[in-house]
Backbone as CSV, one residue per row, in Angstrom:
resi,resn,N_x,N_y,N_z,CA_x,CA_y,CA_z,C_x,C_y,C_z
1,UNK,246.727,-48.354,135.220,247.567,-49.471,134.867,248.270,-50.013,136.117
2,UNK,248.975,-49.163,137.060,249.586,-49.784,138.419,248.394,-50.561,138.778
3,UNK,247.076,-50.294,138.752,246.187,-51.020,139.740,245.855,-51.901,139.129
4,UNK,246.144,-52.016,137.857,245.547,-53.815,137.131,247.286,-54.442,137.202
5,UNK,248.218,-53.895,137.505,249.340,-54.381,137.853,249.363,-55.320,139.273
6,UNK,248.614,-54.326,140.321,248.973,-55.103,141.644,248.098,-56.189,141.460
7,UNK,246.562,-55.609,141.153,244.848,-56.439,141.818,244.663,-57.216,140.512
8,UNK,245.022,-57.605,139.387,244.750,-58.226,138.021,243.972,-57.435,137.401
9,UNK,242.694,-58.683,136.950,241.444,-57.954,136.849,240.928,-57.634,137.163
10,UNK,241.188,-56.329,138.211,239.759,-55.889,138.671,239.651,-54.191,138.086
11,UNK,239.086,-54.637,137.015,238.520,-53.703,136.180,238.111,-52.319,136.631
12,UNK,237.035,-52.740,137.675,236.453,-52.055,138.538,236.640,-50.769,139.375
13,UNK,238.107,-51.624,140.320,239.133,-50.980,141.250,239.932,-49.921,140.694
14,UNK,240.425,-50.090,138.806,241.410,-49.688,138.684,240.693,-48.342,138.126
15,UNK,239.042,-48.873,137.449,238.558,-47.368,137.050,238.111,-46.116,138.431
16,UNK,237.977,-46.952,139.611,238.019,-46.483,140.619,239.057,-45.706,141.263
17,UNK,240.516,-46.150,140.623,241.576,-45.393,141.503,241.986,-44.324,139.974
18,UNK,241.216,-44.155,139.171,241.437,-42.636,138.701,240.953,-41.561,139.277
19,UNK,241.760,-40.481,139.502,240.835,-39.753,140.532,239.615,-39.060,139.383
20,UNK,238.616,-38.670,140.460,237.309,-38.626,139.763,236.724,-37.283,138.935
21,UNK,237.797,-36.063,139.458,237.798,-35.429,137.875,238.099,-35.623,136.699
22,UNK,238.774,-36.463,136.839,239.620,-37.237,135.570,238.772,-38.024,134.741
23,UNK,237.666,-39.019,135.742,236.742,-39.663,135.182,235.798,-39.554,134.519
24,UNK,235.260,-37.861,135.420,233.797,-36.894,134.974,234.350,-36.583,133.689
25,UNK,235.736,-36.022,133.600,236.416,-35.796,132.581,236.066,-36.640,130.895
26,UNK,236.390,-38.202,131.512,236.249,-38.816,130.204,235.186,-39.164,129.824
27,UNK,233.866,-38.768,130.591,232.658,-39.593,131.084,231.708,-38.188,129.573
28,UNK,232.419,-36.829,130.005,231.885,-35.587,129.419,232.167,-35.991,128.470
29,UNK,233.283,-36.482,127.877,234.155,-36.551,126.305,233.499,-37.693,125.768
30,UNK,233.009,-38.750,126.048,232.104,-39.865,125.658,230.885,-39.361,125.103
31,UNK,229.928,-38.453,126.305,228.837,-37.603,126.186,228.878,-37.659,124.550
32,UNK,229.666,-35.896,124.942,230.225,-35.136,123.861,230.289,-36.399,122.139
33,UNK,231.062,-37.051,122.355,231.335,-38.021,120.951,230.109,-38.752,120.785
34,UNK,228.964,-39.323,121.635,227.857,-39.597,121.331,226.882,-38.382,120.682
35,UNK,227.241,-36.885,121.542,226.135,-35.875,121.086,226.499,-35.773,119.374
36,UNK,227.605,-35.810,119.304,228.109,-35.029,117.751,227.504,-36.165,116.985
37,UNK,227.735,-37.351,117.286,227.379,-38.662,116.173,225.798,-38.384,116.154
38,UNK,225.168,-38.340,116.960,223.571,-37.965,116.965,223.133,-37.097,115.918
39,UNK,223.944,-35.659,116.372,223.630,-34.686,115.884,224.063,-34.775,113.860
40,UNK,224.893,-35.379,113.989,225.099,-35.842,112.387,223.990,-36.470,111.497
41,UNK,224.024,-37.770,112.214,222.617,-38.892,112.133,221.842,-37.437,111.415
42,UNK,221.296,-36.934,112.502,220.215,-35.786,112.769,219.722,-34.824,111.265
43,UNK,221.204,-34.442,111.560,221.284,-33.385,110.262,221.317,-33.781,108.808
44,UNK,221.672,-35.461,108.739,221.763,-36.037,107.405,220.629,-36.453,106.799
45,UNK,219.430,-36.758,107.890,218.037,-37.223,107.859,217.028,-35.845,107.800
46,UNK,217.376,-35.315,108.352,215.996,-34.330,108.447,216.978,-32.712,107.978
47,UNK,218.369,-32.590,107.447,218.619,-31.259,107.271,218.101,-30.486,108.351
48,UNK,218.036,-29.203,107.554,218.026,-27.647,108.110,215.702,-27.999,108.249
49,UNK,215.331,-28.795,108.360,213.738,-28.901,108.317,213.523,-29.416,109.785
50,UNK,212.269,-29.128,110.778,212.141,-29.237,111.663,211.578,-30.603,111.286
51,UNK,211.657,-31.489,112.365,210.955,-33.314,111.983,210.107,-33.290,113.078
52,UNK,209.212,-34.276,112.835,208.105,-34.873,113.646,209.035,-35.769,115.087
53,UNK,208.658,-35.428,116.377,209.612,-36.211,117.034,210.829,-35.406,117.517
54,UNK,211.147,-34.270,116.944,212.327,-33.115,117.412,211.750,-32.633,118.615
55,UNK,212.699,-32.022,119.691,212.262,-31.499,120.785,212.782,-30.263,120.559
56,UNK,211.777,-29.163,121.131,211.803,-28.081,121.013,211.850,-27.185,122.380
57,UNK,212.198,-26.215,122.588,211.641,-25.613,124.052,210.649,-24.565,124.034
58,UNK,209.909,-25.267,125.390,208.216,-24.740,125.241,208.455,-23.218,125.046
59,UNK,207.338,-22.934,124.309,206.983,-21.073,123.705,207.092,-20.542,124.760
60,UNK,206.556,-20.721,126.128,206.581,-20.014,126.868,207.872,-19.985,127.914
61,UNK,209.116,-20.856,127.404,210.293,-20.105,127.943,211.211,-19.446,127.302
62,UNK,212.143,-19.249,127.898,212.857,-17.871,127.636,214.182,-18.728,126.569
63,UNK,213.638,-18.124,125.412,214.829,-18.862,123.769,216.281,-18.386,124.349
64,UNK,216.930,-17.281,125.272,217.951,-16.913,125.464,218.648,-17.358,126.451
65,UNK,218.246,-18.769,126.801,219.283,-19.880,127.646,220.640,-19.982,127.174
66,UNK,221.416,-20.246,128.055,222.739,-21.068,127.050,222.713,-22.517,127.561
67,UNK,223.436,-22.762,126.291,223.181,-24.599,126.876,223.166,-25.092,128.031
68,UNK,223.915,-24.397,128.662,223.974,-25.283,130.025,222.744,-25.112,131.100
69,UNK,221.989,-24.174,130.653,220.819,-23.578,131.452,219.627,-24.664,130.616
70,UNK,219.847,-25.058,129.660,218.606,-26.188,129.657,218.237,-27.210,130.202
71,UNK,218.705,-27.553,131.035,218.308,-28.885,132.087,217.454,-28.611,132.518
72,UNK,216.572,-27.409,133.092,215.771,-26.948,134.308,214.490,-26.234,133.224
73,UNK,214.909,-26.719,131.734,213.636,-25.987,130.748,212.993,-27.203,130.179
74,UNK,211.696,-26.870,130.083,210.509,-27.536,129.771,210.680,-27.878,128.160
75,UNK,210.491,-28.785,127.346,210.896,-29.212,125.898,209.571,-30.154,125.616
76,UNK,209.576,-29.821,124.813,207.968,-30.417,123.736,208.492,-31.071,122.291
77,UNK,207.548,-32.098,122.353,207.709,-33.236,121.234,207.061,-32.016,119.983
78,UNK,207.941,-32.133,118.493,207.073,-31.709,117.794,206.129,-33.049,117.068
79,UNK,205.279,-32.490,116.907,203.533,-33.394,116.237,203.309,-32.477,115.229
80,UNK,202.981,-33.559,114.225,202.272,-33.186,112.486,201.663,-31.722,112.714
81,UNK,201.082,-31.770,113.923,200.202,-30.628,114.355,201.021,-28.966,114.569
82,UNK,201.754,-29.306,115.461,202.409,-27.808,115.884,203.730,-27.974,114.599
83,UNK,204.035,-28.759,113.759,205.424,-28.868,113.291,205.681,-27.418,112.324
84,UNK,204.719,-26.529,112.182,204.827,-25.622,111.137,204.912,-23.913,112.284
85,UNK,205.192,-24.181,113.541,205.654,-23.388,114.854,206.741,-23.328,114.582
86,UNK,208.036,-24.089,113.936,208.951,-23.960,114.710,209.814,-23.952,113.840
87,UNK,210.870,-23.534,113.989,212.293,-23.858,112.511,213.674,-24.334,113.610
88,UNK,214.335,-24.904,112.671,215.609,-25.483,112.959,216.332,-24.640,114.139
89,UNK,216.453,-23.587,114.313,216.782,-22.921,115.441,216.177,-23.143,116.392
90,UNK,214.949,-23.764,116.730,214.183,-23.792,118.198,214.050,-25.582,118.833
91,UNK,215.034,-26.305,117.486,215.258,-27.781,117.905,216.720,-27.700,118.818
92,UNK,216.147,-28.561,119.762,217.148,-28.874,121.227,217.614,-30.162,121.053
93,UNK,219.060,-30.745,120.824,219.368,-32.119,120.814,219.940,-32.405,122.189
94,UNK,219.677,-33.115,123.571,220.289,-33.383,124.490,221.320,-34.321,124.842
95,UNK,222.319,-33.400,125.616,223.502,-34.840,125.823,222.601,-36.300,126.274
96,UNK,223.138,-37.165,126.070,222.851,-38.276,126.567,222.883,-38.584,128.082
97,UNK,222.108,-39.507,128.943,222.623,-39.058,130.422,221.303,-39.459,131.119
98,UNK,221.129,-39.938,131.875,219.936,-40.470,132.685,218.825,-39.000,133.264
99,UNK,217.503,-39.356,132.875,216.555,-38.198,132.992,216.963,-37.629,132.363
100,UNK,216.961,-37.539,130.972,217.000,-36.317,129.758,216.385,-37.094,128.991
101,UNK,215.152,-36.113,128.487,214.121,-36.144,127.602,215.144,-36.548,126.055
102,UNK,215.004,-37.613,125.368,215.371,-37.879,124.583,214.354,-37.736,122.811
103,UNK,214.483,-37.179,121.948,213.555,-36.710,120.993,212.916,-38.111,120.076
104,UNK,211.738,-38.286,120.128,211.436,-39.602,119.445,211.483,-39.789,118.529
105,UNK,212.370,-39.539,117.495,212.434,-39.363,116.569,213.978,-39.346,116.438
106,UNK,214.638,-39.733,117.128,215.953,-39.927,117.694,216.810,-41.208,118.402
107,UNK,215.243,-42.083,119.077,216.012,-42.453,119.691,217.186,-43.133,119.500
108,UNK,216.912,-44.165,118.690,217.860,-45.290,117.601,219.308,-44.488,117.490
109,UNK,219.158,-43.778,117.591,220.539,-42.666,116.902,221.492,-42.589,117.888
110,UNK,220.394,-42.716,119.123,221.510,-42.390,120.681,222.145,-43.785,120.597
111,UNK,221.075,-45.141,120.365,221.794,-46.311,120.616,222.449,-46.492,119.884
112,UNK,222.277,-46.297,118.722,223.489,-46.947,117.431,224.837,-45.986,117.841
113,UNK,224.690,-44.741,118.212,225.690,-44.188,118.539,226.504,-44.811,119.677
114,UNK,225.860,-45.200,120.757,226.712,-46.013,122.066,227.038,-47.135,121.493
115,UNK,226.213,-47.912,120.432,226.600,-49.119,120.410,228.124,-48.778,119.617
116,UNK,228.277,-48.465,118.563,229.348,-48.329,117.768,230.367,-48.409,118.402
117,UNK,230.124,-47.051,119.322,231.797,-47.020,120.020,232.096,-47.962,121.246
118,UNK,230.642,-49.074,121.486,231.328,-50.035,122.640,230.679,-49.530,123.713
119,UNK,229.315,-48.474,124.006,228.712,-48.048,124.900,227.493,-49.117,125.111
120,UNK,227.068,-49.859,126.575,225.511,-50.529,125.902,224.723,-50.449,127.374
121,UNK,223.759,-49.973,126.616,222.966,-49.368,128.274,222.538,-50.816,128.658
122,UNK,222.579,-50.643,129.942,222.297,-51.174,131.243,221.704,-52.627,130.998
123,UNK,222.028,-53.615,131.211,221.042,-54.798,130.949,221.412,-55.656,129.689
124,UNK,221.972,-54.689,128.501,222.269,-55.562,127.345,223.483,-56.537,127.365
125,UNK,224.297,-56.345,128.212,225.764,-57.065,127.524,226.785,-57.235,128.862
C-alpha cells in the first residue's frame, strides 16, 4: 500500500516491493486453493473410482514418496486399457504450476478453478 501511495498505479512495483517470501508465500496459498477446488471437482465426478484421464505413478516407481518427492516421478495417463491396474490410492492430483503434467481428464477443472477466483493463464485477459 505505501508503494501504490508514492508510484500510483504501478501495480507491478508495489507487488514487487513485497519481500519475496512473502510472495512465494501467497503464490503457495493460491496453488493450494486451486489444488483443493480441483480435487473436489475430482472427487464429486469420479468418487472413490479410478477415471480414464487420472494420472497415476508409473509401476515401476517407488509408491512410498511423500508429496513433495513427486516432481522428479514419472506419472501415466490412465486408458480404458490399464484403468482396472489401479485404485484411488495410486491417483496423483498435481499442484498447478508450469511443467506439471496435468491429468486429462482434469483439465477444465484447473481452469474453471483459476478462472473463479480471478486467476487467467497467460494470454487470456
Amino acid at each position: 500500500m505505501e508503494h501504490l501511495s508514492r508510484k500510483g498505479e504501478d501495480w507491478k512495483g508495489a507487488l514487487f516491493a513485497i519481500p519475496k517470501g512473502m510472495r512465494l508465500m501467497y503464490l503457495h496459498a493460491m496453488q493450494s486453493v486451486v489444488w483443493n477446488m480441483v480435487a473436489s471437482r475430482r472427487w464429486e465426478e469420479g468418487g472413490g473410482e479410478v477415471m480414464v484421464g487420472d494420472l497415476v505413478l508409473d509401476a515401476e516407481e517407488d509408491k512410498t514418496v511423500t508429496s513433495s518427492q513427486l516432481s522428479n516421478k514419472k506419472v501415466l495417463a490412465v486408458t480404458e486399457e490399464n484403468k482396472g491396474k489401479y485404485s484411488i490410492d495410486d491417483v496423483v492430483l498435481p499442484l498447478p504450476g508450469n511443467k506439471v503434467a496435468i491429468p486429462g481428464n482434469a483439465g477444465s477443472y484447473y481452469e474453471d478453478a483459476c478462472r473463479s477466483i480471478g486467476l487467467v493463464k497467460e494470454g487470456e485477459g
